[in-house]
C-alpha positions in Angstrom: 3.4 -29.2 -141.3 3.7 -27.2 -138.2 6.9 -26.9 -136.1 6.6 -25.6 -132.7 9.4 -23.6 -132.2 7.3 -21.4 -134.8 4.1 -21.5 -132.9 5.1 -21.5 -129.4 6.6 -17.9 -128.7 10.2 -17.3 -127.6 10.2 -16.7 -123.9 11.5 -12.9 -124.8 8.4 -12.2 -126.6 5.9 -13.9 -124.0 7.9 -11.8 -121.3 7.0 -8.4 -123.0 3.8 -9.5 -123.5 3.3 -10.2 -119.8 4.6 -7.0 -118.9 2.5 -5.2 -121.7 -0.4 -6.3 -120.3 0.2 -5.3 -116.9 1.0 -2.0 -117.7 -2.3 -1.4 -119.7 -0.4 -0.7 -123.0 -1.9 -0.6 -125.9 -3.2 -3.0 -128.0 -3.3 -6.2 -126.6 -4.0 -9.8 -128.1 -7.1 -11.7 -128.6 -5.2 -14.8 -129.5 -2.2 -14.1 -132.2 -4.7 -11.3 -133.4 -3.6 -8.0 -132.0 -6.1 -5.7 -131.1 -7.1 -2.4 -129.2 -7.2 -3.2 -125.3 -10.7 -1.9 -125.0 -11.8 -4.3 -127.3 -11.0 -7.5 -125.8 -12.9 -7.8 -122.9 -16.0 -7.7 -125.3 -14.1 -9.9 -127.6 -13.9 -12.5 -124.6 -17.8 -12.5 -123.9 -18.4 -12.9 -127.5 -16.4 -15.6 -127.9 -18.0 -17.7 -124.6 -21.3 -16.5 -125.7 -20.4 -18.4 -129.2 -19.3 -21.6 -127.4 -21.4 -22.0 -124.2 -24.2 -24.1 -125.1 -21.6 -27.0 -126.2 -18.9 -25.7 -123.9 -18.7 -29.4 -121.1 -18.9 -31.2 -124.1 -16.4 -29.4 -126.3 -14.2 -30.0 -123.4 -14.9 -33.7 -122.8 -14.5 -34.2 -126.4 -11.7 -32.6 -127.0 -9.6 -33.9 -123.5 -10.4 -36.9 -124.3 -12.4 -36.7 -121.0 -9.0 -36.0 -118.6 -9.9 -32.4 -118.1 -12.3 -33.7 -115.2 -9.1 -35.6 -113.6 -7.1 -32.9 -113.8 -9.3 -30.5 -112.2 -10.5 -33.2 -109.2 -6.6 -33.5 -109.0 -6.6 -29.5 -108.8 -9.0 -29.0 -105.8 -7.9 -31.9 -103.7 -4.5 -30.3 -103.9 -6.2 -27.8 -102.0 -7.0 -29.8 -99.4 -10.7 -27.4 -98.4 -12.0 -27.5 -94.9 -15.6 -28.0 -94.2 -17.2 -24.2 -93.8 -14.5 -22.5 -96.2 -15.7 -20.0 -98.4 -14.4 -20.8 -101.8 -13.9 -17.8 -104.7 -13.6 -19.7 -107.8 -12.4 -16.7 -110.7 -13.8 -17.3 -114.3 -16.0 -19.9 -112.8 -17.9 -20.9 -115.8 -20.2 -23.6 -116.0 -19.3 -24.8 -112.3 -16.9 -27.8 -112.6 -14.0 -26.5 -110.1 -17.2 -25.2 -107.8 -19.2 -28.6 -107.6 -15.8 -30.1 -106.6 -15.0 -27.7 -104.1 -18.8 -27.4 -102.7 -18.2 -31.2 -101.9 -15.3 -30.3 -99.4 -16.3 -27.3 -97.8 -19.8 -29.3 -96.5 -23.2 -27.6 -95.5 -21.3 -25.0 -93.4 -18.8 -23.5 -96.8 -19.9 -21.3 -99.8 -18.5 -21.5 -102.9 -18.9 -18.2 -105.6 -18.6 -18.9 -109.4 -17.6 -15.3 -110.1 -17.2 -14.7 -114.3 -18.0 -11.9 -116.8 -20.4 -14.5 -118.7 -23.8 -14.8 -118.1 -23.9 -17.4 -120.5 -21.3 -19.1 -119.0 -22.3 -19.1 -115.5 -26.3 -20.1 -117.2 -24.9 -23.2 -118.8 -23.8 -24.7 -115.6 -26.9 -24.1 -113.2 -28.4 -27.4 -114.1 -25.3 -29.2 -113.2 -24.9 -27.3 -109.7 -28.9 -27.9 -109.3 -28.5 -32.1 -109.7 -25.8 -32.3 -107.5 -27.6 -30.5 -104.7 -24.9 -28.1 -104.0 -27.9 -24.9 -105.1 -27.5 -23.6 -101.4 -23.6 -24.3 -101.3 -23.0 -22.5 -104.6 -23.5 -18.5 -105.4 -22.9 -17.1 -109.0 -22.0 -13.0 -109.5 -21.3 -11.7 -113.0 -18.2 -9.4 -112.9 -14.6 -8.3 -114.2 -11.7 -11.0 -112.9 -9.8 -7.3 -112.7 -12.5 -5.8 -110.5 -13.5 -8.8 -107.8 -16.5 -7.1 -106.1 -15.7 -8.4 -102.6 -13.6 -7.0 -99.5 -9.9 -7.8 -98.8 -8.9 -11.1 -97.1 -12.6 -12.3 -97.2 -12.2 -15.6 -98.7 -10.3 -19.0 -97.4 -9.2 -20.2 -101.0 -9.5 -18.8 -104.6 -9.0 -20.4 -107.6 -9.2 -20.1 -111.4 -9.2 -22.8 -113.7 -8.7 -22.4 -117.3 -9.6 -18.8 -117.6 -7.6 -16.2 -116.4 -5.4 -16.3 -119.8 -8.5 -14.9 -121.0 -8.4 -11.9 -118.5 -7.1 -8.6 -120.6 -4.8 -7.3 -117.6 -4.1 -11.1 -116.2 -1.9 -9.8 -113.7 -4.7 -7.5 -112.0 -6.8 -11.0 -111.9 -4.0 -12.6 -109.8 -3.9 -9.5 -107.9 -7.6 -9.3 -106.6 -7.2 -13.2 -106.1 -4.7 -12.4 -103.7 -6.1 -8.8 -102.4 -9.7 -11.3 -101.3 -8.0 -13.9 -99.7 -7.8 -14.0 -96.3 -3.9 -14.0 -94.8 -2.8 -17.6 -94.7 -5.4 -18.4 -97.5 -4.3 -20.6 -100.7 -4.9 -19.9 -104.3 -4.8 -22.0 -106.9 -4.4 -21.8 -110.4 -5.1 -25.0 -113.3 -4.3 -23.6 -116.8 -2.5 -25.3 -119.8 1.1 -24.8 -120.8 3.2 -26.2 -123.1 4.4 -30.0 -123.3 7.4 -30.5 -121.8 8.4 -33.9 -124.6 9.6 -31.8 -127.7 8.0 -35.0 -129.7 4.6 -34.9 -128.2 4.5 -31.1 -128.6 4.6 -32.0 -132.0 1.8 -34.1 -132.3 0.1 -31.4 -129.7 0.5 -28.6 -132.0 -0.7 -30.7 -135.1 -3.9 -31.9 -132.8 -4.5 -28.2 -131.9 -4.7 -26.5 -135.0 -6.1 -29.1 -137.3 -8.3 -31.5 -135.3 -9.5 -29.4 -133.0 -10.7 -26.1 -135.3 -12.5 -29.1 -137.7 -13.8 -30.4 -134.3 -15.3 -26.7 -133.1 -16.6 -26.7 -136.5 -18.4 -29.5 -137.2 -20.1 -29.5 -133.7 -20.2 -26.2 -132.2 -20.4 -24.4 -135.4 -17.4 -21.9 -134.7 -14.1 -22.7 -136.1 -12.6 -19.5 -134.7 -13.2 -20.3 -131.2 -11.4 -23.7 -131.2 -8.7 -22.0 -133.6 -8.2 -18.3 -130.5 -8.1 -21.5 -127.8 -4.5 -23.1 -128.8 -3.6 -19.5 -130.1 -4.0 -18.0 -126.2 -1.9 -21.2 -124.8 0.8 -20.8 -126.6 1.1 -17.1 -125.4 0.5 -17.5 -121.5 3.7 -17.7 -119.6 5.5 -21.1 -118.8 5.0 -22.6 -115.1 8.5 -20.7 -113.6 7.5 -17.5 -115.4 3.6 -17.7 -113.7 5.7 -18.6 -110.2 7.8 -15.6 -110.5 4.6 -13.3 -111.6 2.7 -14.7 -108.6 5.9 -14.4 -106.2 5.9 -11.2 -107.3 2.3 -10.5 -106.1 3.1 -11.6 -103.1 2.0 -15.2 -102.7 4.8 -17.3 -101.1 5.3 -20.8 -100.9 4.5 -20.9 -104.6 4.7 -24.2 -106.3 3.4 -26.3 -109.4 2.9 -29.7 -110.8 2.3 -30.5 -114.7 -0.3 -32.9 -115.3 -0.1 -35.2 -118.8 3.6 -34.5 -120.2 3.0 -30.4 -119.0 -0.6 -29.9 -121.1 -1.8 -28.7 -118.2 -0.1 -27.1 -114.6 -1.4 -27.0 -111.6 0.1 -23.9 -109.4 -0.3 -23.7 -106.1 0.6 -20.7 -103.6 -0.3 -19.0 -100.1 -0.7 -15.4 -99.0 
């Protein structure tokens, strides 16, 4: 059976690992594989590509459904004005955008920004029912390389995907470098359970159930066996706070959501 001090890396290693990818060292992971750098980012789009037809369902299924309170709990905590313009990084199929298109009214804009075009295809029928089409722009770009101007947007925010972004620190970066001075970012990704005994059960969930899950319904085990495998190596909430304080966000806080699964952070420029 698994233990998770043996899955979960020490905080030395995910440290170096942090700093490795800031630097632009070579290789990098894709998971607990290690690879070259240049690969990954092609890695990454393979890997969405494989999963985005079942992706909102895989999610649902797999959450157990709370993955849509977490990520109302996530914008609200926001708290958007009508007219803000929204940047919402590794956008996807939409879910943090529909929510924040409800808050910023008529007068706001929300862009789904993400490398995918599968991805950002998936959700258009969602963002088309809801009526938010002329609230809600998509672009297809590089988290690293955010193809707007400084201090042009009100808010950004990521939510479950900037683990996924080779240099993540160059992602928060251009999250901060587009926001406007005053603006807030925000940042929903999973982390590691904070009740040793429900870790435990996490971990045996993760890399049992869920692989046999991605299997049987979405046909690729490996993509629901690199998703625990990329958790357990992004930084724990007071490592992401001093990463981002480090940026230059201030007033940086965060809030775990079911026993720590998931963290919502929280921080201004």
């Amino acid at each position: 059976m698994l233990k998770s001090k043996e899955i979960w890396l020490e905080d030395r290693d995910r440290k170096e690992q942090l700093a490795a990818s800031a630097s632009g060292a070579k290789p990098t992971y894709f998971g607990y594989e290690r690879i070259d750098r240049d690969q990954k980012t092609d890695r990454v789009i393979a890997h969405f590509n494989s999963v985005a037809r079942h992706y909102d369902f895989m999610n649902s299924l797999l959450s157990f459904g709370i993955h849509h309170l977490w990520k109302r709990v996530a914008v609200k905590m926001m708290n958007l004005a009508p007219g803000d313009r929204i940047l919402d990084v590794c956008g996807g199929t939409a879910d943090l955008a529909i929510l924040a298109a409800r808050d910023v009214g008529p007068a706001g804009n929300v862009i789904v920004y993400d490398i995918n075009r599968a991805m950002i295809q998936a959700g258009l029928h969602k963002v088309a029912n809801k009526g938010f089409a002329s609230r809600i722009g998509y672009v297809q770009g590089n988290a690293e390389t955010v193809s707007f101007p400084d201090n042009h947007f009100d808010a950004t925010m990521v939510g479950f995907g900037i683990r996924n972004v080779t240099n993540m620190p160059r992602g928060f970066e251009e999250m901060y470098r587009v926001l406007k001075p005053g603006g807030k970012m925000m940042c929903l990704e999973f982390s590691r359970p904070t009740f040793a005994p429900f870790r435990w059960l996490y971990d045996i969930y993760s890399f049992y159930i869920m692989p046999f899950l991605g299997e049987l319904i979405a046909g690729s085990r490996q993509a629901y066996t690199h998703l625990p495998e990329s958790i357990r190596m992004f930084p724990l909430p007071d490592e992401l706070s001093d990463l981002l304080t480090q940026i230059g966000f201030s007033r940086v806080t965060y809030r775990n959501l079911t026993n720590g699964i998931a963290v919502i952070h929280l921080a201004i420029k």
